[in-house]
C-alpha positions in Angstrom: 130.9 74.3 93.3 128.9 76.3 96.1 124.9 75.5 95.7 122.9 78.5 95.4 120.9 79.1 98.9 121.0 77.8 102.5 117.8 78.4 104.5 118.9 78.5 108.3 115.8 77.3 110.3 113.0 75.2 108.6 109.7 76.3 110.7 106.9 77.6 108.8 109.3 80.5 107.2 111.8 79.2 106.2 110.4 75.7 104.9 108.2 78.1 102.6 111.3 80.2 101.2 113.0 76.9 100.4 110.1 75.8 98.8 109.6 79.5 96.4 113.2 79.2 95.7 113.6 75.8 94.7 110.4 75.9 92.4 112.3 78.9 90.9 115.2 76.1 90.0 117.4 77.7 92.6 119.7 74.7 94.4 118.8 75.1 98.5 120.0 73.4 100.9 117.8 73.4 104.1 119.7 73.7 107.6 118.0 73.1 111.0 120.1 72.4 114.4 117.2 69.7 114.7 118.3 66.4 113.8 114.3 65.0 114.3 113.6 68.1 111.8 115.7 67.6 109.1 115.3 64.0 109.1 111.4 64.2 109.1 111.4 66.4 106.4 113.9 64.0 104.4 111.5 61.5 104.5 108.8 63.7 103.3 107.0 64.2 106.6 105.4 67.6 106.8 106.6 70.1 109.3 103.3 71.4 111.4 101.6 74.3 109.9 103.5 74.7 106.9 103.5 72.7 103.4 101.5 69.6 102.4 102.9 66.6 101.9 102.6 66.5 98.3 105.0 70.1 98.4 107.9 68.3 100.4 107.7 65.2 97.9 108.5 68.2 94.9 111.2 70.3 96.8 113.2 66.5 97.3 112.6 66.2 93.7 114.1 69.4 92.9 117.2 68.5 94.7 116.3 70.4 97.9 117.6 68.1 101.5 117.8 69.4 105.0 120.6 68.8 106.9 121.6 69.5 110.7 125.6 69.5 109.5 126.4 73.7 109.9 129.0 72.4 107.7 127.1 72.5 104.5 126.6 76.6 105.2 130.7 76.8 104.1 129.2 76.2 100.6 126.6 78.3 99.5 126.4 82.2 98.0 123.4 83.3 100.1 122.5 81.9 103.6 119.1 83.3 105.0 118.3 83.1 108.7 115.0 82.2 109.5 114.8 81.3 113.0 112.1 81.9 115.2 111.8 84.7 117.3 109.4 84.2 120.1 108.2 86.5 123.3 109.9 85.8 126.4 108.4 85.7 130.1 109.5 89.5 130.2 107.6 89.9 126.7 111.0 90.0 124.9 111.9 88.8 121.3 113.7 85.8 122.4 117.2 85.9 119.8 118.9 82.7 121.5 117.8 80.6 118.1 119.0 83.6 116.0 122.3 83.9 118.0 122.4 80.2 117.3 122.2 80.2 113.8 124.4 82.9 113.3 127.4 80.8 115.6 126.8 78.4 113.1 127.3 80.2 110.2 129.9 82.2 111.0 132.3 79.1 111.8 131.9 78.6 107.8 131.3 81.6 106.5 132.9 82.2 103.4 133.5 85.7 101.6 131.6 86.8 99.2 128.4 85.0 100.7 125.0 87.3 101.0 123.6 86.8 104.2 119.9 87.7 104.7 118.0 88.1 108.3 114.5 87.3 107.5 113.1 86.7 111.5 111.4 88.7 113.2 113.3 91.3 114.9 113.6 95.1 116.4 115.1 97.8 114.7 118.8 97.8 115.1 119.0 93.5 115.4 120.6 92.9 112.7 123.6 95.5 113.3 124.0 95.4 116.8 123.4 91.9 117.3 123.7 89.8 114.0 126.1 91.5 112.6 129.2 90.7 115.7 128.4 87.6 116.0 129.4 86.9 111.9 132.0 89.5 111.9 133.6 86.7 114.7 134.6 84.5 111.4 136.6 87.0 111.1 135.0 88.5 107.8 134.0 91.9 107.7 130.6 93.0 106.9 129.8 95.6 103.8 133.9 94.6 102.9 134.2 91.0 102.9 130.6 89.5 102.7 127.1 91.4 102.4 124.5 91.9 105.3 120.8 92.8 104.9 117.2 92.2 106.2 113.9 91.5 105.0 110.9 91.2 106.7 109.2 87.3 106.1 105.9 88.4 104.3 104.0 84.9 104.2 100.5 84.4 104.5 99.5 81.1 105.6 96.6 78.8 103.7 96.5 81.7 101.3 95.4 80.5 98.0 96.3 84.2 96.6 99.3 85.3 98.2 102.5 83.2 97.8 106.2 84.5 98.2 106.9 84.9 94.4 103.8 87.3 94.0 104.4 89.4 97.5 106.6 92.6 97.0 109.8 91.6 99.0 110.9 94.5 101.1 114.9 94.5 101.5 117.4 97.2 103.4 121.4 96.6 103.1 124.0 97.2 106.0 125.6 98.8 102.9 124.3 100.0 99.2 125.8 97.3 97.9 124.8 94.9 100.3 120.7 95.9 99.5 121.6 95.6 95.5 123.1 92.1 96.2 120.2 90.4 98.3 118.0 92.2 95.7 119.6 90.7 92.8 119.2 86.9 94.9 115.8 87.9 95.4 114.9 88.8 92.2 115.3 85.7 91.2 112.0 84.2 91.8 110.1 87.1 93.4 108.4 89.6 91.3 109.1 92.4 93.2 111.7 94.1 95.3 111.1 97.3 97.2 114.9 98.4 98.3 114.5 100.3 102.1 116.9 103.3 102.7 118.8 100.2 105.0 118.6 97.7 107.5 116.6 99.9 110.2 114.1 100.6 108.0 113.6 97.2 106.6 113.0 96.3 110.9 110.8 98.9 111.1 108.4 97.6 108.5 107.7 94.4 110.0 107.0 96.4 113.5 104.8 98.6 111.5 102.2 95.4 109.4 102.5 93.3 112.6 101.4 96.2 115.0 98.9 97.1 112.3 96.9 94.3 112.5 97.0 94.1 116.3 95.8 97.4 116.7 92.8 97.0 114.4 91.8 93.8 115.6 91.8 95.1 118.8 90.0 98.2 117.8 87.6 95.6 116.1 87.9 93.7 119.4 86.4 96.6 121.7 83.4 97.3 119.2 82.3 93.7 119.6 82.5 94.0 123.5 80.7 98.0 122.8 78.6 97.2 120.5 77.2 93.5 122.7 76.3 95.8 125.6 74.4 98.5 123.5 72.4 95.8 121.8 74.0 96.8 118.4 74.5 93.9 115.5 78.5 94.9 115.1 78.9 92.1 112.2 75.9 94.6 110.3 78.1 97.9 111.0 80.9 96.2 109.5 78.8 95.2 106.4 77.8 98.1 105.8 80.6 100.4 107.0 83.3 97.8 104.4 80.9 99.4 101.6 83.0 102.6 101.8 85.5 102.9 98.7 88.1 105.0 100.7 89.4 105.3 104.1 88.1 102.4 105.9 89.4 98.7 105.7 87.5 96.4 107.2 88.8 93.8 110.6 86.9 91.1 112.6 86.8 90.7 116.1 87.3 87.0 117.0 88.4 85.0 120.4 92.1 86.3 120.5 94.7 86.8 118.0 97.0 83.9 117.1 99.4 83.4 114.5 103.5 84.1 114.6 103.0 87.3 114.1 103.0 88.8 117.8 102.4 92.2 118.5 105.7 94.1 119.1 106.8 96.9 121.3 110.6 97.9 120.5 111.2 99.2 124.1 111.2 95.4 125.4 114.6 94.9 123.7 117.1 93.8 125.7 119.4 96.3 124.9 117.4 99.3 125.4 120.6 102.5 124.7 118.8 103.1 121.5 115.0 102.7 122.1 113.1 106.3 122.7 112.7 105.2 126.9 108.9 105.4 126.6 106.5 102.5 125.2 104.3 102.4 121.7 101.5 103.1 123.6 98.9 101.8 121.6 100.3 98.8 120.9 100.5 97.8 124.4 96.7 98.6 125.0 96.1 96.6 121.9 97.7 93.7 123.2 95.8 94.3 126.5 92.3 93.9 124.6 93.0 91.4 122.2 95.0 89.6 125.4 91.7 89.7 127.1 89.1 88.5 124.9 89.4 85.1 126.1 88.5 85.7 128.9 85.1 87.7 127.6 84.3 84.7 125.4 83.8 82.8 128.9 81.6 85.1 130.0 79.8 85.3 126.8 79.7 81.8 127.2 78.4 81.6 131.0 75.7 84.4 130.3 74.4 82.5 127.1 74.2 79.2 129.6 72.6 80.9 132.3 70.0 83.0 129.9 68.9 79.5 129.1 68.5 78.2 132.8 72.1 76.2 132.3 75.1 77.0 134.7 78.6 77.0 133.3 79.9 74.3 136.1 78.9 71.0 134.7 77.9 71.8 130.9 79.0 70.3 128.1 81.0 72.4 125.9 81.7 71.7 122.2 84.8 73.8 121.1 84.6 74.3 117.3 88.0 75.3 115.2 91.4 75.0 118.1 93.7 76.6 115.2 94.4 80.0 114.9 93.5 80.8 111.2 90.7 79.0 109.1 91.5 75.6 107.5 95.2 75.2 108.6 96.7 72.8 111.0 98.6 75.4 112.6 97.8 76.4 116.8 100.6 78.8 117.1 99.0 81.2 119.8 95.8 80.0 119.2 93.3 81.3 121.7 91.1 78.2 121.8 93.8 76.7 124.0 92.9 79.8 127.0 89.6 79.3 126.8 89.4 75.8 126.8 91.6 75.9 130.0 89.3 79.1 131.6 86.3 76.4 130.7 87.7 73.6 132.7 88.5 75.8 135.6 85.1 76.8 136.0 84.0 73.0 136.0 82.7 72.6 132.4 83.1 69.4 130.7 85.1 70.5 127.2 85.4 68.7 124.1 86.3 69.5 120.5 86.8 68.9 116.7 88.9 70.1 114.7 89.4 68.7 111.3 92.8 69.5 111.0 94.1 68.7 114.7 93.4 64.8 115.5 94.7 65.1 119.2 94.6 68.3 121.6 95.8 68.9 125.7 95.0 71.9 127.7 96.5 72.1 131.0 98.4 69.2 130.2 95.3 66.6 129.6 94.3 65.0 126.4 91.0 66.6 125.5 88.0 64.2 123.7 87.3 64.5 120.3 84.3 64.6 118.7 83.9 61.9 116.3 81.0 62.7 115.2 80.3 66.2 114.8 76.8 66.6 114.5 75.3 64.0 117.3 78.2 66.2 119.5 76.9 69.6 118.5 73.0 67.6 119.6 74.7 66.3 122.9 76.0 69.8 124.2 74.7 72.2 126.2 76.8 75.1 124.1 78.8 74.8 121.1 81.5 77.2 120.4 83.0 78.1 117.3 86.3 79.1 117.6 87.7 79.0 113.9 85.6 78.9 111.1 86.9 76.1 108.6 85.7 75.9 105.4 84.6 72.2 106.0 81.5 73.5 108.9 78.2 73.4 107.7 77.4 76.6 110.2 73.6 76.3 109.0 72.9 73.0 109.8 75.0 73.3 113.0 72.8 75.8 114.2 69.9 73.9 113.5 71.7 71.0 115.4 73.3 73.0 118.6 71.2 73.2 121.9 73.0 76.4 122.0 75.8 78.0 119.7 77.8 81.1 120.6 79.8 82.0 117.3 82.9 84.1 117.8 83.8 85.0 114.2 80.5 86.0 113.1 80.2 83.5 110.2 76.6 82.1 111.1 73.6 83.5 109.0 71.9 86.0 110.6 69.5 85.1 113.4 71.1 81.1 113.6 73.0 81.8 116.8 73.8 84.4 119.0 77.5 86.2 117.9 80.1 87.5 119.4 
């Protein structure tokens, strides 16, 4: 009897679709090439940056193993890819773990199975690439087993959006192949928006991703605009978030971390059908968020040297290395930049994180604090990075020689902000 679900590639993404579907009573199997993976997460070890222990301990209760044995995909009615999709050197989608995971299983595919791309990808992936690369079982798709896409939707740490309660957006290489993966879907989330077909269901992740680089990067150049005029940008936004229409409200911060890079289409490999000419807003917003690191040194240096300190030699105190609040997770976490920047302009750096209990830039462990208010006393600038919930900002303020806050969560007045 086939089981229900296979989730190809248990990072962050897919660990938390196994996790919504098996809570739904749904049989998943979990597959990841990883032996170390699968095995960890066997024996209840958590997977960094996604699920508590206590979450693992239910999915095994459930049923729910991981496996690296491709063999187990010959077995299931809907297999969704989840592999990660990271920028290349040449700021490319690297597909290598997709084309992976697809090798694998097309050498058990069986008809009738619903297969489901959930990585993230460019417009056209999951036709042009995905789809030969299953079609070499020998299967066709749309005829002999169904093909679609949906864009991962998953909001890390959130205590109000979970995969059940976000509107799952779904586009089929055929009409039937967008009502089958809706009716799996359906199945434990509470929503299904069906896209015209598999372009368009692409398209939407370019579309939130880009979103929220461009207006944190819009957000970024206020902060740097709004510094040198000697205007309080964390008031404008107060004030300006009052507005009931129009307006929606972003932070500036360090850098932008997360999965969820900022995308350009025309860095596809196979460029025939891209328009020839770049998204050009998205590329400056990847310039300016790309450089704020750099600009929170500066800050840094400027702050030290107002108060007769030179960067070279201070003792810097690196608050939050994570890229989101309260999470374990450093995926593309600026803190590692700026930490490195720090040391190459002779500061001494050490951190605390509650979340992280070792951290290396440029290859070198990197002292924690063990205690974190006698370290905030001891140096000469404390930077917060990420704002966890744990901080007691007002009495770090009070404690700091100097503290330069880069998500402006201080009260007003405490320390100077980005």
């Amino acid at each position: 009897m086939p089981a229900d679900l296979a989730v190809i590639g248990l990072g962050r993404a897919g660990i938390l679709l196994a996790q919504a579907a098996a809570a739904a009573g749904i049989g998943v199997i979990g597959y990841d090439a990883d032996e170390n993976t699968a095995a960890d997460i066997n024996a209840g070890r958590v997977p960094a940056g996604s699920l508590a222990a206590a979450d693992i301990r239910r999915m095994l209760a459930t049923g729910f193993r991981a496996t690296s044995d491709p063999s187990v995909l010959g077995r299931v009615r809907t297999a969704v890819i989840c592999a990660p999709t990271p920028l290349g050197a040449d700021r490319a989608l690297d597909l290598s773990a997709v084309a992976a995971a697809a090798r694998a299983l097309a050498t058990h595919l069986r008809a009738h199975t619903t297969v489901v791309l959930e990585s993230t990808a460019y417009p056209g992936t999951t036709e042009e690439f995905l789809l030969p690369i299953l079609e070499e079982s020998g299967l066709r798709a749309g005829r002999d087993f169904h093909l679609a896409y949906s864009p991962s939707r998953v909001d890390p740490g959130s205590r109000d959006h979970h995969i059940p309660n976000t509107p799952k957006v779904i586009g089929g290489y055929t009409s039937a192949c967008t009502e089958a993966a809706a009716a799996f879907y359906g199945r434990f989330v509470e929503r299904v928006v069906r896209a015209r077909g598999l372009r368009e269901a692409e398209t939407v992740k370019l579309l939130e991703t880009n979103y929220r680089h461009v207006n944190i990067a819009f957000a970024n150049e206020m902060a740097v605009f709004c510094h040198d005029v000697g205007v309080d940008l964390w008031d404008v936004i107060r004030c300006a978030e009052t507005k009931p229409f129009g307006f929606q409200a972003f932070r500036p911060g360090p850098g932008v971390g997360g999965p969820g890079v900022a995308l350009d289409p025309n860095y596809v490999a196979t460029r025939a059908r891209t328009p020839g000419y770049p998204l050009r807003i998205v590329e400056l917003a990847q310039e300016v968020n790309g450089r704020m690191p750099r600009y929170v040194v500066q800050r840094a240096a400027a702050l030290l040297n107002e108060h007769g300190k030179s960067l070279r030699g201070a003792r810097v105190l690196l608050l939050g290395v994570t890229y989101k609040a309260d999470l374990a997770d450093q995926e593309n976490a600026p803190a590692r930049e700026i930490g490195s920047r720090l040391i190459e302009l002779g500061a001494q750096i050490c951190y605390h994180d509650p979340y992280v209990p070792e951290w290396r830039v440029l290859d070198r462990p990197i002292p924690r604090a063990d205690s974190l208010w006698e370290a905030a006393a001891d140096a000469d600038l404390t930077l917060l990075l990420q704002h966890h919930r744990t901080y007691d900002l007002q009495g770090l303020a009070v404690k700091a020689q100097l503290l330069l806050d880069t998500r402006g969560a201080t009260p007003v007045g405490a320390a100077a902000r980005l």
